[in-house]
Structure formats: C-alpha cells, structure tokens
C-alpha positions as CSV (number, residue, x, y, z in Angstrom):
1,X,0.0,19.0,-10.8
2,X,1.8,18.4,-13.7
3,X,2.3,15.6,-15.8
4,X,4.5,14.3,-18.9
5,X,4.1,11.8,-21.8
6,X,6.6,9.4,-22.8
7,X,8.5,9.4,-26.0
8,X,10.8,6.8,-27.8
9,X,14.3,7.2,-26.7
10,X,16.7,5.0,-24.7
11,X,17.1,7.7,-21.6
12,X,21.2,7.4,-22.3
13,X,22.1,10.9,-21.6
14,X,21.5,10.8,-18.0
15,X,23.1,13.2,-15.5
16,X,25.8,12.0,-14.0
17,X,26.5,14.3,-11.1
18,X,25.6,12.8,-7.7
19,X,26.0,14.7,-4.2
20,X,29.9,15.1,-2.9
21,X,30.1,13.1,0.2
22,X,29.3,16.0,3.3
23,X,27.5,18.5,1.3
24,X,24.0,18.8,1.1
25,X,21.8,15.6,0.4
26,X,18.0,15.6,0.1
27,X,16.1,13.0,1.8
28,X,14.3,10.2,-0.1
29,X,11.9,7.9,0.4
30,X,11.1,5.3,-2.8
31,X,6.9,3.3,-2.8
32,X,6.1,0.5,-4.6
33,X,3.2,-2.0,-4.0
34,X,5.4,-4.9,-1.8
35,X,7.9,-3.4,-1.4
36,X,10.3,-6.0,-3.0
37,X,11.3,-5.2,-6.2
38,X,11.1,-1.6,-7.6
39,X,11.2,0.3,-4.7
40,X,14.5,-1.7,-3.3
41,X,16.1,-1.6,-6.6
42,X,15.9,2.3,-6.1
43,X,16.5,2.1,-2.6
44,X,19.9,0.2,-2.9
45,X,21.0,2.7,-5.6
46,X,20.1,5.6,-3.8
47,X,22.1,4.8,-0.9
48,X,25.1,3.4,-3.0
49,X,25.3,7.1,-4.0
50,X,25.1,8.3,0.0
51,X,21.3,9.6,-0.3
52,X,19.3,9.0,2.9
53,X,16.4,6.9,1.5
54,X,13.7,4.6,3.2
55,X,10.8,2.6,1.1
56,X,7.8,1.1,1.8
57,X,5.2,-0.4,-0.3
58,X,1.3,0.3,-0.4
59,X,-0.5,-2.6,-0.6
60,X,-2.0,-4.6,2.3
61,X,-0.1,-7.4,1.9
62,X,3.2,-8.1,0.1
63,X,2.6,-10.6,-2.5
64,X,5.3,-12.5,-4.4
65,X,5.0,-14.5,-7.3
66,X,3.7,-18.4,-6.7
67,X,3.6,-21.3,-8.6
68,X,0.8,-20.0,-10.7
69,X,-1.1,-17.1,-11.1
70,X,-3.9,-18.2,-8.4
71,X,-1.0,-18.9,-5.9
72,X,1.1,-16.0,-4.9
73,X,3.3,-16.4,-1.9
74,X,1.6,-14.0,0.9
75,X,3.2,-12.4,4.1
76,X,2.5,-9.4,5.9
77,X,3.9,-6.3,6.1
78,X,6.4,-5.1,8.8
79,X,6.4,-8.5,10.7
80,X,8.2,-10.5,7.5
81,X,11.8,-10.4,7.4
82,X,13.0,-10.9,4.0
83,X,15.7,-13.5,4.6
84,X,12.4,-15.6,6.2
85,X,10.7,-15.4,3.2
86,X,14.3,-16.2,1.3
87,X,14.4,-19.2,3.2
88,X,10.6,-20.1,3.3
89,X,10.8,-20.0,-0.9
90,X,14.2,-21.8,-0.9
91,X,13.1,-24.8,0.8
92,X,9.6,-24.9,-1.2
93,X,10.7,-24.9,-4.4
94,X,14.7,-23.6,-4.7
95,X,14.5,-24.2,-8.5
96,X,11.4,-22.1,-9.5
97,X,11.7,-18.9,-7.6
98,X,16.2,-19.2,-8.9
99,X,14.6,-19.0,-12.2
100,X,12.5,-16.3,-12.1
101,X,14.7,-13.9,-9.9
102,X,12.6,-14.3,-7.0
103,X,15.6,-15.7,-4.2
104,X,18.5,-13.2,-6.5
105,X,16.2,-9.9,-5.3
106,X,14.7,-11.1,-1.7
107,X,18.8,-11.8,-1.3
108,X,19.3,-8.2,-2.6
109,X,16.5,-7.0,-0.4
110,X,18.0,-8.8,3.0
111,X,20.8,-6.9,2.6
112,X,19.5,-3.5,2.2
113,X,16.7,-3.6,5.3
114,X,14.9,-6.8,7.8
115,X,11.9,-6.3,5.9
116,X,9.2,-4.8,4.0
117,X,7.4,-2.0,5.6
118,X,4.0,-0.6,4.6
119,X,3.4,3.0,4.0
120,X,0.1,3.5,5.6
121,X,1.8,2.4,9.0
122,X,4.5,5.0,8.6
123,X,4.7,7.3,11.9
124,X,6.0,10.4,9.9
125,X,8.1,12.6,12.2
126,X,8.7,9.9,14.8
127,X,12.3,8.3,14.9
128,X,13.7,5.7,13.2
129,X,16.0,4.3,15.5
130,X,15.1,0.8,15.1
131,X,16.4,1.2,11.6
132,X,20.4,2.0,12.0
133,X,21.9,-1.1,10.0
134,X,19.0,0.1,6.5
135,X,21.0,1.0,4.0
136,X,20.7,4.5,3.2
137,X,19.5,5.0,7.1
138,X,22.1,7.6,8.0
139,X,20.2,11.5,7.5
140,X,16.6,9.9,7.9
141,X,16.6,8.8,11.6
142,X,13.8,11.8,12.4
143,X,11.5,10.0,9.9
144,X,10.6,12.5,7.6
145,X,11.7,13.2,3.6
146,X,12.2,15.8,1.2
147,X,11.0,13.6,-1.8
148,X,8.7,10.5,-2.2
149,X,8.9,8.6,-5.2
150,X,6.4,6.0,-6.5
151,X,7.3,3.0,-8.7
152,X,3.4,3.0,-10.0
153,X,0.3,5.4,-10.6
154,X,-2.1,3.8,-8.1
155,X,0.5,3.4,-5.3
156,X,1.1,7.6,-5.7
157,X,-2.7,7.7,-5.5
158,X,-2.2,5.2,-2.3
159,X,0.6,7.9,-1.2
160,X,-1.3,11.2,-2.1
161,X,-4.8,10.0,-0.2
162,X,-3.1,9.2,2.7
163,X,-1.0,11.6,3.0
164,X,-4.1,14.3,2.9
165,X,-6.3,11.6,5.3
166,X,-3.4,12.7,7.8
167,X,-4.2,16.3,7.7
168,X,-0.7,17.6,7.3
169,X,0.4,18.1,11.6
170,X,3.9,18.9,10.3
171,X,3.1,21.7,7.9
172,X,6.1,20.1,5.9
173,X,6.0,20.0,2.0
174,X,6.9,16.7,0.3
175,X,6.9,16.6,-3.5
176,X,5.6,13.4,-4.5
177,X,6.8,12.1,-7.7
178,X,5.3,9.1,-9.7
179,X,7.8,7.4,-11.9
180,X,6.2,4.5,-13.7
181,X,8.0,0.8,-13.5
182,X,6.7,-2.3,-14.8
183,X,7.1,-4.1,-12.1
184,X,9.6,-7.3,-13.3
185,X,13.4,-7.4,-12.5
186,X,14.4,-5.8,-15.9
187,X,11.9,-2.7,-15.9
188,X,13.1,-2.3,-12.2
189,X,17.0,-1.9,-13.2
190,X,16.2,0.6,-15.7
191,X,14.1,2.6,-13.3
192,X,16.1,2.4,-10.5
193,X,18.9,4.2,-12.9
194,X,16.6,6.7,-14.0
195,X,15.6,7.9,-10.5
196,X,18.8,8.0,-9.4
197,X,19.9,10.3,-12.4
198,X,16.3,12.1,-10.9
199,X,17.4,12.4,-7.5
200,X,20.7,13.9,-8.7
201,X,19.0,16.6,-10.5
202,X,16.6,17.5,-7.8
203,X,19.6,17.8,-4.9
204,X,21.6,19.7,-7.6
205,X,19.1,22.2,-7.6
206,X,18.2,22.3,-4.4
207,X,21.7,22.6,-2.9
208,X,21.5,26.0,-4.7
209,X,18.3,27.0,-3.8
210,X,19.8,26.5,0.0
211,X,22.7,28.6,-0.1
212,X,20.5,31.7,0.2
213,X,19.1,30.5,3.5
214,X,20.6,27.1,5.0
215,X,18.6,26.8,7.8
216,X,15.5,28.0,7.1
217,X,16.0,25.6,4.4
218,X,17.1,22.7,6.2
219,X,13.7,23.7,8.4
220,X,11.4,21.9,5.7
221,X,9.5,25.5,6.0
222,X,7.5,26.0,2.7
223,X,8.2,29.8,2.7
224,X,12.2,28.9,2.8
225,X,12.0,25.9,-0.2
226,X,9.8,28.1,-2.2
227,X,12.3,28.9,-5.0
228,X,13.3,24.9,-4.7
229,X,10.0,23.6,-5.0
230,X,9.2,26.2,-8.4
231,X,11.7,24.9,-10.1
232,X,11.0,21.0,-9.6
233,X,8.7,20.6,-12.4
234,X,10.9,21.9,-14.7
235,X,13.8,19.8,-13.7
236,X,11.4,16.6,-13.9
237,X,10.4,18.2,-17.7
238,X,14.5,18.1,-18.3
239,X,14.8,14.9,-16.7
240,X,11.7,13.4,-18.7
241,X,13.2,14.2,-22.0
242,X,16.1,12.1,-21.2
243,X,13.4,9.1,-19.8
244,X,10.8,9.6,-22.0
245,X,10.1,5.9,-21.3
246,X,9.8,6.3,-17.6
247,X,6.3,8.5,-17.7
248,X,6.5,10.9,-14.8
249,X,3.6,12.5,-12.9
250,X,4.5,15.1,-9.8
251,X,2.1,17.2,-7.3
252,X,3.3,19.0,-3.9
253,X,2.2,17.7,-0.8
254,X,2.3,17.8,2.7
255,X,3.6,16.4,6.1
C-alpha cells in the first residue's frame, strides 16, 4: 500500500490530456458515503470527458442535511430516486435546502442517474442493463471497473473490507484509490477536478501499457495489467505533487 501526505499548493498544473473519443478508456467507478455529493460531482465530470463511470455510496442510509444537526433528511438506498427527494425537500422547506445547495446538487444528481445506489449491494460482474440512460453508462454495462475511487478514508475502508468479505470469484484486479474530500459543495468541485486530471493520467498510462497485449489486457487478467498496475503508484506520486491538498492513499485489490 502506499500512501502520500499533502503539501500547500493550489493543484493548478493539472494534466490536461483526457482519452480521444474511440480509443482506449479505463472503467471507473467513484464512492462516497450517500452518494450525493462528491461521488456525483466526480461522476458527472468523468462522463463529461466520455469515461465509463458508476458511483455508489457506503453508508446504510443516505443522509442529507436537515434543519438542524439532530434532523437530517433520511431515505434509503437504491429505492430513492433523487428527483423524489428534490421534490420531497422543495415542498418542505424550498428556501433552506436553495440556500445551502441542497436542491442545486439533488438537481445535478437527477440528471446524472434515478438514484443513489449503495456499494455493499453491488452484484459485481452481473449487467447493468437497468442503467442505459446513467451518465457515463456506455463501457460499464458488464458491471465491473478498472478503478475505484473513494471520496473519504473510512468509505475506502467500507470498499476494501468488502471487497475482501467477497472473496475475489472474478480473479479481477481493481486498484482502489482514496482521494480525500470534505464533503461540502466547494471541496467537492475541487476534487471532482482533481480526479479527473487522475483518471487521465491513469488511462494515459494504461493505453500504453495495452499496446503490447490488447486483449489480454482488455481481459482484466493480472498477469496482462502487470506492467499497468507497477506503474500506478508512481503516477498517483506525480499526480499528488500537483494535489498536494487532495491526500491520496492506493492498495490493489480484487474482484
């Protein structure tokens, strides 16, 4: 496992190659607790740059922000469409949750997916098909990716335990990559930048890696992504240097 430390720096040299539209596009799939605010934020901005993405989020229920602290706004996962809970918040308070973003990202999120989905529940390998009008749907309809990324540390615990609890029946490798968020609308801008500048590096690199062997490559074996998955730390050490405030933390895992 490896793991960097943040520095002071504003992360403004980012790369700014993304993948050509019909070459070779690594799958993603972005985490965060409810999956409402940092992992949509990176899922809309992966698949406005044609990666196949799908999120989820970790925690047993999604909860949104309430009136107070003590009252967050509850739903469940996978049965919760967001524009429900858009219109459930709308019509309980239209001025509060304008104010503090709350109806601006559930109206981002309606437009990307129906609704929030929880990790845990994810039948890896099985097919997506119920999912062809998600953004960023098109090149993951076999429901399985080439890179998980994590908005928060204890959801890429969530994502590493389960992932072992499973046992691995697809012998697939799946780096996992925590990119830490605070988890309000501003934080969630600047991270979904900074893993999209990530998710170009990684594709760079591994569109290179595949030319010695396409489809061995395009196989998911781990003896054919061997020279990919070597280099990956050091392209999240080059990436990390120019988002030293986006602490990163990475470990290779299976399907």
């Amino acid at each position: 496992m490896a793991q960097t430390q943040p520095q002071p720096a504003n992360g403004s040299g980012q790369n700014v190659e993304g993948p050509a539209d019909g070459g070779f596009k690594l799958k993603f799939c972005t985490v965060c607790a409810s999956n409402n605010n940092r992992s949509m934020e990176s899922h809309l901005r992966l698949a406005a740059a044609n990666y196949p993405v799908i999120s989820f989020g970790t925690g047993s229920l999604v909860r949104l922000p309430g009136p107070s602290i003590t009252q967050p706004n509850v739903y469940q996962f996978n049965k919760t469409s967001y524009d429900s809970m858009y219109k459930e918040l709308e019509s309980k308070d239209a001025r509060l949750y304008r104010a503090n973003g709350i109806l601006n990202m559930l109206g981002r999120n309606r437009d990307v997916k129906w609704g929030p989905e929880r990790w845990q529940d994810w039948r890896v390998g099985i097919p997506r098909l119920e999912h062809a009008k998600d953004q960023g749907s098109e090149g993951v309809e076999g429901g399985v990716v080439d890179v998980v990324i994590t908005c928060e540390e204890r959801c890429w615990d969530a994502v590493i335990d389960d992932l072992l609890n499973r046992g691995s029946p697809l012998n697939r490798p799946v780096h996992v990559i925590n990119v830490d968020i605070k988890d309000n609308h501003e934080e969630a801008l600047v991270g979904g930048r900074g893993i999209l500048d990530l998710a170009d590096s990684l594709n760079k690199a591994a569109a290179e890696e595949r030319k010695l062997n396409p489809v061995g490559f395009d196989s998911g074996s781990a003896s054919s992504r061997s020279s990919f998955d070597e280099r990956v730390p050091e392209i999240i050490g080059e990436w990390q240097e120019r988002w030293p405030n986006l602490p990163a933390v990475w470990t290779l895992a299976w399907f």
